[in-house]
C-alpha positions as CSV (number, residue, x, y, z in Angstrom):
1,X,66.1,88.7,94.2
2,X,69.0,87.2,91.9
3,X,71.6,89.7,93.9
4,X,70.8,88.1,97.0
5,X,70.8,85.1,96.1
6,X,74.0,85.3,94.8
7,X,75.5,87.4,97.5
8,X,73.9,84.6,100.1
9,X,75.5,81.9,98.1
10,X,79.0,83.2,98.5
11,X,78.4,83.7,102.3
12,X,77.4,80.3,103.0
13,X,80.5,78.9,100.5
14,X,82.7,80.7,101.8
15,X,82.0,80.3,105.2
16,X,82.1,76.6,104.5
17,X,85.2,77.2,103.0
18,X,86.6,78.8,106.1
19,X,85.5,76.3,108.6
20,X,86.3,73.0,106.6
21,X,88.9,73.6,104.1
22,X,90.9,76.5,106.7
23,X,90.4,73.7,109.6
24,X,92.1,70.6,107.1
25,X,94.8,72.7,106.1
26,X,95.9,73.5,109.4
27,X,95.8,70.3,110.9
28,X,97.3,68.8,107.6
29,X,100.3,71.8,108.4
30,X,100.9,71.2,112.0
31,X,99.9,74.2,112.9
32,X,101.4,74.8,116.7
33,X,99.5,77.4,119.4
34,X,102.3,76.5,121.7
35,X,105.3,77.8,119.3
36,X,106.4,81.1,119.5
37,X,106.4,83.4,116.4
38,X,108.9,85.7,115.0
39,X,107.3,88.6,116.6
40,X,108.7,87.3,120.0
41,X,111.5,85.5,119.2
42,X,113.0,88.1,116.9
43,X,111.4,91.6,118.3
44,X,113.2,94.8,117.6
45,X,110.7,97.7,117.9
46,X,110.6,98.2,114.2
47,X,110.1,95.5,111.9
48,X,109.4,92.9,114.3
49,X,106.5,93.7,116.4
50,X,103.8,91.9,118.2
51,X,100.6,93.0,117.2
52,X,96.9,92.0,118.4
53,X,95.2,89.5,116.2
54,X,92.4,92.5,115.6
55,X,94.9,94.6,114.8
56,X,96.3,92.5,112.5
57,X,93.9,91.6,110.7
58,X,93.0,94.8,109.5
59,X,97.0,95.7,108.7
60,X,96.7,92.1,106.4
61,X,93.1,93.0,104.8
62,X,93.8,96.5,104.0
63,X,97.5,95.5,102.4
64,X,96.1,93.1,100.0
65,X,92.9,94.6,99.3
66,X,93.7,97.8,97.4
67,X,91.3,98.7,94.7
68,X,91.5,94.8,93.2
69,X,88.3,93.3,94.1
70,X,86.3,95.8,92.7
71,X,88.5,96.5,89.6
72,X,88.9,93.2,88.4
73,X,85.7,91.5,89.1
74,X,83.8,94.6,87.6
75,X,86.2,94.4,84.5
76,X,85.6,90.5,84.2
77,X,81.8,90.8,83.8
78,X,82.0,91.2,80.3
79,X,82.1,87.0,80.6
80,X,78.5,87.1,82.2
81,X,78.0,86.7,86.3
82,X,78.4,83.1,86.7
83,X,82.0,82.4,85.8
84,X,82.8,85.1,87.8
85,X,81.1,84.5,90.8
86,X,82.5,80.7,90.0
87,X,86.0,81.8,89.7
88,X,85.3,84.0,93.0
89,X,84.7,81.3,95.1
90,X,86.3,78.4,93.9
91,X,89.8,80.8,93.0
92,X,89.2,81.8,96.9
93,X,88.8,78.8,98.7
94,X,91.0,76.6,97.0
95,X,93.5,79.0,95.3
96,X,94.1,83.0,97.0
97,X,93.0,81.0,100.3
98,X,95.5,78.6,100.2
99,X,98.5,80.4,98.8
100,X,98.1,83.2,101.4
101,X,97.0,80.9,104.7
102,X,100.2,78.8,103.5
103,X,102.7,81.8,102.9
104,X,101.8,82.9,106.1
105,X,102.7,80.1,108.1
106,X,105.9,78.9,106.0
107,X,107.1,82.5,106.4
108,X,106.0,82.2,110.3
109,X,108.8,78.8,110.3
110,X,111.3,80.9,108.8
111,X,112.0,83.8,111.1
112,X,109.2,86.0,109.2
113,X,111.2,85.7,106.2
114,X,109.9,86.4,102.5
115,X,109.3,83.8,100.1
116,X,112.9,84.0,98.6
117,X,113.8,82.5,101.6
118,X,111.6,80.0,101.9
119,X,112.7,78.8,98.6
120,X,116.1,78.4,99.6
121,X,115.4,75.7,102.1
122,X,114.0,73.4,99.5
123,X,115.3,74.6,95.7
124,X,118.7,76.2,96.6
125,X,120.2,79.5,97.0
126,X,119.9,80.8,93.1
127,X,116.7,80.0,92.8
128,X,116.3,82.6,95.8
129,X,117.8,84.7,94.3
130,X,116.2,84.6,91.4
131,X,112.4,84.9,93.0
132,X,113.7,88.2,95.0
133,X,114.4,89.8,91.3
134,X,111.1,88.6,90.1
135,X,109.4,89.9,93.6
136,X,111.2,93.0,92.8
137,X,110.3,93.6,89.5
138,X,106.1,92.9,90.5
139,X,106.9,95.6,93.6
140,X,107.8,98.2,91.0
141,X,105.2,97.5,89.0
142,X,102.7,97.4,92.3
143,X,104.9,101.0,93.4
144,X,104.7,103.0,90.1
145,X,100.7,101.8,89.5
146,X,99.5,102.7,92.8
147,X,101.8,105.6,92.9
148,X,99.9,106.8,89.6
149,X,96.4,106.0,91.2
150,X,97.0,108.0,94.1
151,X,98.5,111.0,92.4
152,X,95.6,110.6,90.3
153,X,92.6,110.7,92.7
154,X,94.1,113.8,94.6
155,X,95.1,115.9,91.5
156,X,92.1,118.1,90.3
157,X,94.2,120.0,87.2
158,X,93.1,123.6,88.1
159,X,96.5,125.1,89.2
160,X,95.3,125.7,92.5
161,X,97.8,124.8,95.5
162,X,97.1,124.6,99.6
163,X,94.1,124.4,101.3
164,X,90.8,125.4,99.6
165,X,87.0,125.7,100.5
166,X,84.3,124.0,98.6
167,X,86.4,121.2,97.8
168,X,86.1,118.7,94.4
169,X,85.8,115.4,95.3
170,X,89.6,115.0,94.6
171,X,90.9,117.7,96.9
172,X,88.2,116.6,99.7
173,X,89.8,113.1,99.1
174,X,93.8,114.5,99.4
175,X,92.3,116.5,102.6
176,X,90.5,113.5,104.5
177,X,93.8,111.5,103.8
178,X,96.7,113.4,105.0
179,X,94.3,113.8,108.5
180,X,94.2,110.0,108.0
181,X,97.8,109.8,108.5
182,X,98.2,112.0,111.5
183,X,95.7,110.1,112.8
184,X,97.7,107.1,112.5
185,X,100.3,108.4,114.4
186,X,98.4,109.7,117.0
187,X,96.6,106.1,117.3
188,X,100.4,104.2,117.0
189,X,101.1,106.4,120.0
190,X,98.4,106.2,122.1
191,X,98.5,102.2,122.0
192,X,101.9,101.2,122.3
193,X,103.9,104.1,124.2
194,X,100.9,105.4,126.9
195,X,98.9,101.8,127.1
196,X,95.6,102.8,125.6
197,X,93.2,99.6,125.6
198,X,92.4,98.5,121.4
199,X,89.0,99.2,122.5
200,X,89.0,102.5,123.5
201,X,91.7,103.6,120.9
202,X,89.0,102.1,118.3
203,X,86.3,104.5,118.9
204,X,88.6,107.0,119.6
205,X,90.2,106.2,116.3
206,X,86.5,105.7,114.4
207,X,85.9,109.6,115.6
208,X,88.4,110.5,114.3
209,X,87.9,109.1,111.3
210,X,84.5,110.9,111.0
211,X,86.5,114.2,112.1
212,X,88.6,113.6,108.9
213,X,86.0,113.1,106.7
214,X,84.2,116.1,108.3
215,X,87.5,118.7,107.8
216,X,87.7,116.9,104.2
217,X,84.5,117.7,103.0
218,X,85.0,121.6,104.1
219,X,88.2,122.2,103.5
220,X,90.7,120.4,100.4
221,X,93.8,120.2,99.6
222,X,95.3,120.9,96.2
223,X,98.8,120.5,94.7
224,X,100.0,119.8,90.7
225,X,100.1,116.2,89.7
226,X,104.2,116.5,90.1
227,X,103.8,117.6,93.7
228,X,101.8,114.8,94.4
229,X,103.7,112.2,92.8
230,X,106.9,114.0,95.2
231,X,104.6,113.6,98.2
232,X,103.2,110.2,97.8
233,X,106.9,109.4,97.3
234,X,108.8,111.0,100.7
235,X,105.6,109.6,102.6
236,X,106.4,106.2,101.2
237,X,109.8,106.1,101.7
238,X,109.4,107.2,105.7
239,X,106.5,105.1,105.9
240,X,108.6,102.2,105.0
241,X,111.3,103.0,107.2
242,X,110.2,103.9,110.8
243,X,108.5,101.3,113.7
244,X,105.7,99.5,111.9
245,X,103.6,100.6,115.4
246,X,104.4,104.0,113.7
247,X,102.2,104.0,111.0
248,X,101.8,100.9,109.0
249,X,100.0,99.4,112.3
250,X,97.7,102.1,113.0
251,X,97.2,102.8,109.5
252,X,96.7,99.9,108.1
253,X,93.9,99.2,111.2
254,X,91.9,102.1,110.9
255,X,91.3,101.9,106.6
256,X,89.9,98.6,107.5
257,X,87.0,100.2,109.2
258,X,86.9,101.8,105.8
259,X,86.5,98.7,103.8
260,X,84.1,97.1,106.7
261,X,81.9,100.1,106.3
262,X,82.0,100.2,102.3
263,X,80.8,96.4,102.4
264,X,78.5,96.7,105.2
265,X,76.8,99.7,103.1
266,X,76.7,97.1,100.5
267,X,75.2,94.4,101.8
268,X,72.4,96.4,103.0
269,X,71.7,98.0,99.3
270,X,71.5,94.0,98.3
271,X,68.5,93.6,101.1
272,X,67.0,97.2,100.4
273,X,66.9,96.0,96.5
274,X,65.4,92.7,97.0
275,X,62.8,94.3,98.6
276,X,62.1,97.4,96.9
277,X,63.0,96.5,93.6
278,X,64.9,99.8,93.1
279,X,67.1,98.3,91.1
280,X,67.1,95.4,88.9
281,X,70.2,92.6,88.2
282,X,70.4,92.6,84.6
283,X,73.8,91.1,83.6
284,X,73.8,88.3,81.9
285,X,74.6,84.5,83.5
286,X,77.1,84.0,80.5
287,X,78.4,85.9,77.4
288,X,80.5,83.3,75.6
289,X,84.2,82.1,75.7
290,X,85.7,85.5,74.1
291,X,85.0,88.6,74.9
292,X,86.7,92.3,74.1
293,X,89.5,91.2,76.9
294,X,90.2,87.8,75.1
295,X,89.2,84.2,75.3
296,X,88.3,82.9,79.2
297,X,91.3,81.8,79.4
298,X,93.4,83.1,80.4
299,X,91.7,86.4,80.0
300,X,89.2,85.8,82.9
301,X,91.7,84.2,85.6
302,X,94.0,87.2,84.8
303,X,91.2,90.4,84.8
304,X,89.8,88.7,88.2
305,X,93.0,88.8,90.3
306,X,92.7,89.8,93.9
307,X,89.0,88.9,94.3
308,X,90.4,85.1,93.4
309,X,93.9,84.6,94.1
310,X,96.9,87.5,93.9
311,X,100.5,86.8,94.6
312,X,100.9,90.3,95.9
313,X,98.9,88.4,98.9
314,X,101.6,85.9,99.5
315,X,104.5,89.5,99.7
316,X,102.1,91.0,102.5
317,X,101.9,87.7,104.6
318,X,105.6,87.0,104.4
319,X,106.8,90.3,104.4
320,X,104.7,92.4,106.5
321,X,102.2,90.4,109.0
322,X,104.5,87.3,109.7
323,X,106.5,89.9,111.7
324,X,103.5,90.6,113.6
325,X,102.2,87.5,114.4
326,X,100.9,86.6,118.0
327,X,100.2,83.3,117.5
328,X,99.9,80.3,115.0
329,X,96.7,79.6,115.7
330,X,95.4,83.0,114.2
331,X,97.5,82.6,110.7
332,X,93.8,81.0,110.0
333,X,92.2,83.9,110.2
334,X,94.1,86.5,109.1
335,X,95.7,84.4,105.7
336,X,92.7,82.5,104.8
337,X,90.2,84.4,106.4
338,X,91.5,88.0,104.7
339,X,91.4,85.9,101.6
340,X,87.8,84.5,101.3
341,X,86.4,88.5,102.8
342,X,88.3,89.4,99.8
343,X,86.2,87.2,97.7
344,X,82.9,88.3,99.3
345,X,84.0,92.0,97.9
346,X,84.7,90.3,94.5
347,X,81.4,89.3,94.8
348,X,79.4,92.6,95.7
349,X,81.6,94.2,93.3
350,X,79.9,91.7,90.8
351,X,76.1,92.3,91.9
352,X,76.9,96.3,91.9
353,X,77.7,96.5,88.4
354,X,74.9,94.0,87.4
355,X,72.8,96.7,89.2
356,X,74.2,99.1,85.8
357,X,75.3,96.7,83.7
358,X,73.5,98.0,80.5
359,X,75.2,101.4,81.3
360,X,79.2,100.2,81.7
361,X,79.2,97.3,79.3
362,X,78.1,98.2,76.0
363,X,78.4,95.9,72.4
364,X,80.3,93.0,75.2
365,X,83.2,95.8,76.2
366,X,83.2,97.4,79.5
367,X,83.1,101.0,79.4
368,X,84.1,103.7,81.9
369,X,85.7,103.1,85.5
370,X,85.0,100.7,87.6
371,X,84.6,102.4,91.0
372,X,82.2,105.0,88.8
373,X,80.3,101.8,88.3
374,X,80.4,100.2,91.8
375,X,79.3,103.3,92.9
376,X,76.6,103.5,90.5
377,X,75.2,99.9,91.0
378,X,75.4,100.7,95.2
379,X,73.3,104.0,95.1
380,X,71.0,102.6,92.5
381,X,69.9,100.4,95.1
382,X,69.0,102.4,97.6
383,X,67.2,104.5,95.0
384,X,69.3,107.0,94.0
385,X,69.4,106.8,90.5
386,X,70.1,110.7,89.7
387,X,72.4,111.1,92.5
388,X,75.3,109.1,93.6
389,X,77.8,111.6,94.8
390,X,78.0,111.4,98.5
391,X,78.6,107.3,97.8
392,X,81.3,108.1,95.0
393,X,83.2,110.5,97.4
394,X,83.4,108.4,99.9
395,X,84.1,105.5,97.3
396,X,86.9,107.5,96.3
397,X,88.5,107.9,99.9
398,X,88.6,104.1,100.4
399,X,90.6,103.7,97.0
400,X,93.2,105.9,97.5
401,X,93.0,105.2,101.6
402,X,93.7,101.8,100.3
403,X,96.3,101.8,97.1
404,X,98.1,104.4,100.1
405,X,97.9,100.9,102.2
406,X,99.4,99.0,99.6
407,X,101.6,101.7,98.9
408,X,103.1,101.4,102.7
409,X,103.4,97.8,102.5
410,X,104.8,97.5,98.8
411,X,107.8,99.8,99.9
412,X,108.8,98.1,102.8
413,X,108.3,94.6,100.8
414,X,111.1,96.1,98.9
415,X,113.3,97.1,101.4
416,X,113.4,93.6,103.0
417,X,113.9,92.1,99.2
418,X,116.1,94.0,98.0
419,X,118.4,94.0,100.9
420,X,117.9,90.2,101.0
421,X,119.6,90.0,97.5
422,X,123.2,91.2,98.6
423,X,123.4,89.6,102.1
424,X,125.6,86.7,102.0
425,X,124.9,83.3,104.2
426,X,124.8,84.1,107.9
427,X,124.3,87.8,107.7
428,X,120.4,89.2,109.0
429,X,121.2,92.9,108.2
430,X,123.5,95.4,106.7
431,X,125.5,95.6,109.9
432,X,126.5,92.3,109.2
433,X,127.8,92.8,105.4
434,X,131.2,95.2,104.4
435,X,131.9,96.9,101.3
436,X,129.7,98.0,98.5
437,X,127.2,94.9,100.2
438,X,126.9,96.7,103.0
439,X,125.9,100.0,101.4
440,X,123.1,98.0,98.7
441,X,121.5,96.4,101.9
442,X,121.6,99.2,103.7
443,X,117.6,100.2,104.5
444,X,118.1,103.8,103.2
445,X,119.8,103.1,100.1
446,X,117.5,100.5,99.2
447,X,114.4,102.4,100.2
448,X,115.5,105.4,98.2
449,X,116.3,103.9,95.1
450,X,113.3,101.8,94.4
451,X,111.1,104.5,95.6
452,X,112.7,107.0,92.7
453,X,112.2,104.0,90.1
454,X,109.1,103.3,91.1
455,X,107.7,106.9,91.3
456,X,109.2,107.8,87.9
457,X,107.9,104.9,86.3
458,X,104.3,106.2,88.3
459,X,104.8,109.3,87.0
460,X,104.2,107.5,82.9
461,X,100.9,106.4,81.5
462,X,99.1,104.2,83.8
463,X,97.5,102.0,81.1
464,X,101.1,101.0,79.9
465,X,102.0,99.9,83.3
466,X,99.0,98.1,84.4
467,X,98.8,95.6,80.9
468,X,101.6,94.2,82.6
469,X,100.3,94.3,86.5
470,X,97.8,91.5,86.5
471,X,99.8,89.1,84.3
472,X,103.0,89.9,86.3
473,X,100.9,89.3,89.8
474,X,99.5,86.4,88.6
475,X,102.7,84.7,87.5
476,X,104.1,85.8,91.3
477,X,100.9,83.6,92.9
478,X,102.2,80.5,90.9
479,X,105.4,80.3,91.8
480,X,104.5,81.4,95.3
481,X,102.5,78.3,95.5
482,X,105.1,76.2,93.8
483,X,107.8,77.3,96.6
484,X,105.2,76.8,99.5
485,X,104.3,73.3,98.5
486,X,108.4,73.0,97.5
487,X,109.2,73.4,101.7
488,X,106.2,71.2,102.8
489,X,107.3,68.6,100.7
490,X,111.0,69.3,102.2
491,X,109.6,69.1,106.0
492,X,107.6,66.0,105.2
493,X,104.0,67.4,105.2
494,X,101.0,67.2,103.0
495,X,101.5,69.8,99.9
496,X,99.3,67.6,97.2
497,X,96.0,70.5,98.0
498,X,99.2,72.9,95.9
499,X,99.9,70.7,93.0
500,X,96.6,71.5,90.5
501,X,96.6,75.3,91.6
502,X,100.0,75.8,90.8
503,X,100.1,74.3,87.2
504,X,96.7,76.2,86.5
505,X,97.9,79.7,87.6
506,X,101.3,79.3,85.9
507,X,99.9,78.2,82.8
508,X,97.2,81.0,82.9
509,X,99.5,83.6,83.3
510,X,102.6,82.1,81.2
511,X,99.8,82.2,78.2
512,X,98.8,85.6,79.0
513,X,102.7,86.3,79.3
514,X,103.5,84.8,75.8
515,X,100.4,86.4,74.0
516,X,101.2,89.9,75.1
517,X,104.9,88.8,73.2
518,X,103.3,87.7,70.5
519,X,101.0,90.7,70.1
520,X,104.0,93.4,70.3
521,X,106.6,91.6,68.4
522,X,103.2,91.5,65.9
523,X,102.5,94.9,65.8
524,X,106.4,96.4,65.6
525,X,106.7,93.9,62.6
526,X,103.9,95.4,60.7
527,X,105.1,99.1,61.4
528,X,101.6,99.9,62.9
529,X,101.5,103.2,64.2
530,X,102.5,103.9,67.4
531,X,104.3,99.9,67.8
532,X,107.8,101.4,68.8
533,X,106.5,103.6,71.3
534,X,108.4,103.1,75.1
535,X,105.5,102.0,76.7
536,X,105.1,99.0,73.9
537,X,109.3,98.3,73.8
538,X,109.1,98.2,78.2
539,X,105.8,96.0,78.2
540,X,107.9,93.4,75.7
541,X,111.2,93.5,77.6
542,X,109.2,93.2,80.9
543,X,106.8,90.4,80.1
544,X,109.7,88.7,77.8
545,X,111.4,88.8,81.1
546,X,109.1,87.3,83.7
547,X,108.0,84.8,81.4
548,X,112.1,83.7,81.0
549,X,112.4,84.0,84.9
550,X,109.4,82.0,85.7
551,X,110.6,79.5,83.2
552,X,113.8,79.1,84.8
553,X,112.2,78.8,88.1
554,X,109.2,76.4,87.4
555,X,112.4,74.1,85.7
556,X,113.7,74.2,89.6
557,X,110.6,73.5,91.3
558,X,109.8,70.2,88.7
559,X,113.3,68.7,89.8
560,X,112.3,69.5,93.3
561,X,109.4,67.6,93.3
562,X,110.8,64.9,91.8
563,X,113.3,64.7,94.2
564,X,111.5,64.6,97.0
565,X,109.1,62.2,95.1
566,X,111.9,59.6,94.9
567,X,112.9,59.8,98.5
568,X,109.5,58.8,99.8
C-alpha cells in the first residue's frame, strides 16, 4: 500500500500544481490567446511550422524526457524515498515547471528565439553571447552522451553485421528503431502533404508501431559499435536539417505513445501490487545526509535532474517547440504540463526500484543499471519475479527511442546556437552575413562540425562524460531561470516566483562544479594512479570552465536586477 500511496500523492500535488500554480503564472505573464505565435508570423516550412497542440506535446515530452527520470531518481534513492519524492514534486512544481512554462513563453515573445536571445533584451549582447557558448558546450556534452547510449543499446559485440533472426534484445532494439524512423516519415507525409486527419494518422501510426515491434522481435539488426556511432551520427545530422514535419514532428509524436504506454503499464503494476502483494516497497523513508554519491546537497538536487528541474528543458522549449506553437494559451500545457508528467515518471521510477531495492542498493551504494532495475521493480509487481524480459526489451526500445529524441532535438538546438553566435545585429540567417560569417552560420557547416565533435567525444568512455552532464545541465537551468526572470523584470512583469529557484540551483550546481575541481586538482597533486588520464584533465578544464562562465554571467544578471530594482 505505501507505492500507492505515494504514487496517489504525486497525482493529486501535481495536479494541484497544474491547475493553481500553471493558472497564477499565466495570468501573472499576460499570457495572450489573441496574439499570434512565431509559427505563423515567421513560417517557412522547415524550422517554423505550426503544429497541433497534440502533436506538440508529444514532440516537447519526448525531447526532454530521454532516459532522465528514471536514471536519476533511481540513482538518488540511495537518500531514502522521501527526499526524493520531496524534491520530485516540489523541484517540479515550483522549479522544472516554472523554468520550462517560462522559457516557453519568453521564447514565444521573441520570434521563437533561444534563450541567448532572450538575454540580450535585458543583460546585453555579450552576455548573449556568452550563454550560446555555455548552451553549446551542455549540447555537446547532451550529443556525445546520448550518442554513446544509443550506440550502446544497439551494439551486441559478436561481429555479426545486417539483418539477423533470433535477435538479442540489442539488435531487436536497433531493428524496431530504424522502422521507427521510416515510419516517421511515412506519418510526416501522410499529415501535412495528402491532409490525413491527427486521428486517423494516430492509429494508423500506433499500428505501425506494433508492426515495428513485431518485425523487431523477428528479425534484428547488427553493425560494430563504430558503425553505429557513424549511423546515429549521419541520421542526426539529416534529422537536424530537413522540415521539422519531416521527422522531428512525427517522430517525436509517435515515441510519446511509447512513454504513455511505459507509464500507463506502470501505474497499473502499482494497483496490481497493492492488491496482490506481489511485491513489497522496502526502501527506506530516509538514509542520512551523505551517502556513496555525496552529502544531499548538492549531491541529491544534482543525481535527480530531469524528474525535478533540467535546463536542457528550457533548450527544447526555446529552440524546438516555440517554432511550433499554435497558440499562447497552450504554452500551459505543453511547458508546465510536460514538466510535472515528467515528475510523475520520477516518481514511478522511485516506487519501481523500492519494489527491488534490497537487490540494486547494497552497503548505501546503488548497484547495477537503472533501467535493469526499473524493469525489475515493474515486473515484480505483476509477479514476475523470475522473468522480466519481455518488460526489459521493451524498456530498452523506449530508452534508445527516446535518447534518439533528444538526439534529434539536441542537434538542431545546435545548429540554431551556433549559427546565432556569428550573426551580427539585424541578420536572421546566413543569407544575411558575408565572408567567413557567412560560411560559420551556414546550417551545414554548423551541423557538421558539432555532430563530428560530438560523436567523437560519444565515441570515449561514457562515465567520463556524464560526471560532467548533470552538473553541467544543472548550472544551464539556473541561469536559464536567471535570464527569464532578467526579461520579465525588463517588460515590467512579475518575476519574484524566479528569485529563490535561481539562487538554489546555481548554488547547487556551482558547489557541485567547484567540488569536482577540488577533487581532480586533489588527486593529480597526490600522483594517484590514473589522475592524469584525459578523461580526468577534460572533466577539470570543462567544469573549471562552466563554473568561470556562469560566474561571469550570474555577475550580469545581479547588476540587472539591481537595475531594474532602482527604476521601480
Amino acid at each position: 500500500m505505501t507505492a500507492l500511496c505515494i504514487i496517489l500523492a504525486a497525482i493529486v500535488l501535481l495536479f494541484i500544481g497544474y491547475v493553481a500554480y500553471g493558472s497564477y503564472l499565466a495570468k501573472q505573464w499576460g499570457i495572450d490567446p489573441a496574439r499570434k505565435t512565431p509559427a505563423q508570423t515567421n513560417a517557412d516550412g522547415v524550422d517554423y511550422v505550426l503544429a497541433k497542440p497534440a502533436v506538440l506535446m508529444g514532440h516537447h515530452f519526448s525531447s526532454i524526457a530521454g532516459a532522465g527520470p528514471i536514471n536519476g531518481p533511481i540513482q538518488a534513492a540511495v537518500f531514502g524515498w522521501v527526499p526524493v519524492f520531496l524534491w520530485c514534486i516540489i523541484g517540479g512544481i515550483f522549479f522544472g515547471g516554472l523554468q520550462d512554462f517560462g522559457s516557453l513563453f519568453a521564447s514565444a515573445r521573441h520570434d521563437g528565439k533561444s534563450v541567448g536571445e532572450i538575454i540580450k533584451d535585458s543583460m546585453g549582447k555579450a552576455s548573449k553571447k556568452l550563454f550560446i557558448i555555455f548552451a553549446l558546450l551542455v549540447l555537446l556534452l547532451v550529443i556525445a552522451s546520448f550518442v554513446n547510449v544509443v550506440a550502446g543499446t544497439f551494439f551486441t559485440g559478436d561481429g555479426t553485421f545486417g539483418i539477423v533472426r533470433n535477435p538479442t534484445g540489442n539488435q531487436t532494439t536497433a531493428m524496431i528503431s530504424l522502422c521507427f524512423i521510416v515510419l516517421a516519415v511515412v506519418y510526416g507525409f501522410l499529415t501535412n502533404r495528402f491532409g490525413l486527419g491527427t486521428l486517423p494518422a494516430t492509429v494508423i501510426g500506433i499500428a505501425g508501431i506494433v508492426c515495428a515491434v513485431v518485425i523487431g522481435l523477428n528479425f534484428g539488426f547488427a553493425m560494430s559499435r563504430t558503425a553505429w556511432i557513424v549511423f546515429i551520427g549521419l541520421y542526426i545530422a539529416v534529422a537536424s536539417l530537413v522540415p521539422v514535419w519531416v521527422l522531428l514532428q512525427p517522430r517525436d509524436y509517435l515515441s510519446s505513445f511509447l512513454l504513455y504506454a511505459m507509464m500507463a503499464v506502470a501505474l497499473v503494476g502499482i494497483v496490481v501490487t497493492a492488491i496482490t502483494g506481489n511485491a513489497a516497497f522496502e526502501l527506506p523513508a530516509f538514509t542520512g545526509w551523505r551517502t556513496s554519491i555525496g552529502p544531499m546537497f548538492p549531491a541529491l538536487f544534482i543525481t535527480v535532474a530531469c524528474g525535478a528541474c533540467s535546463g536542457f528543458h528550457a533548450l527544447i522549449a526555446t529552440g524546438t517547440t516555440s517554432k511550433q506553437l499554435d497558440n499562447e494559451k497552450n504554452a500551459k500545457a505543453i511547458g508546465y504540463g510536460s514538466m510535472l508528467i515528467e515528475s510523475g515518471l520520477a516518481v514511478i521510477s522511485l516506487i519501481a526500484v523500492g519494489m527491488v531495492s534490497k537487490n540494486f542498493i547494497v552497503d548505501g551504494a546503488f548497484k547495477g543499471a537503472p533501467p535493469v532495475a526499473f524493469a525489475s521493480g515493474i515486473a515484480s509487481m505483476f509477479g514476475f519475479k523470475d522473468n522480466q524480459n519481455a518488460i526489459y526489451a521493451l524498456l530498452t526500445l523506449a530508452v534508445s527511442v527516446f535518447a534518439l529524441t533528444s538526439l534529434d532535438s539536441a542537434t538542431r538546438l545546435s545548429r540554431f546556437m551556433f549559427s546565432e553566435l556569428f550573426l551580427a545585429e539585424g541578420e536572421s540567417s546566413y543569407k544575411d552575413a558575408s565572408g567567413v560569417r557567412k560560411v560559420l552560420s551556414h546550417p551545414l557547416f554548423s551541423t557538421l562540425l558539432l555532430v563530428v565533435i560530438g560523436c567523437v567525444l560519444g565515441g570515449l568512455s561514457l562515465a567520463q562524460i556524464w560526471a560532467l552532464f548533470g552538473s553541467a545541465n544543472q548550472l544551464l537551468a539556473g541561469i536559464a531561470l536567471m535570464a527569464v526572470a532578467a526579461w520579465l523584470g525588463h517588460v515590467g512583469k512579475n518575476n519574484r516566483m524566479f528569485f529563490i529557484p535561481t539562487a538554489f540551483m546555481l548554488a547547487a550546481t556551482l558547489t557541485q562544479l567547484v567540488r569536482t575541481v577540488i577533487a581532480k586538482i586533489g588527486a593529480m597533486a597526490a600522483g594517484n594512479a590514473g589522475a592524469f588520464h584525459w578523461g580526468n584533465w577534460f572533466q577539470l578544464v570543462f567544469a573549471a570552465s562552466m563554473a568561470v562562465l556562469a560566474v561571469i554571467l550570474i555577475v550580469e544578471g545581479i547588476k540587472t536586477f539591481k537595475a531594474q530594482a532602482a527604476r521601480k
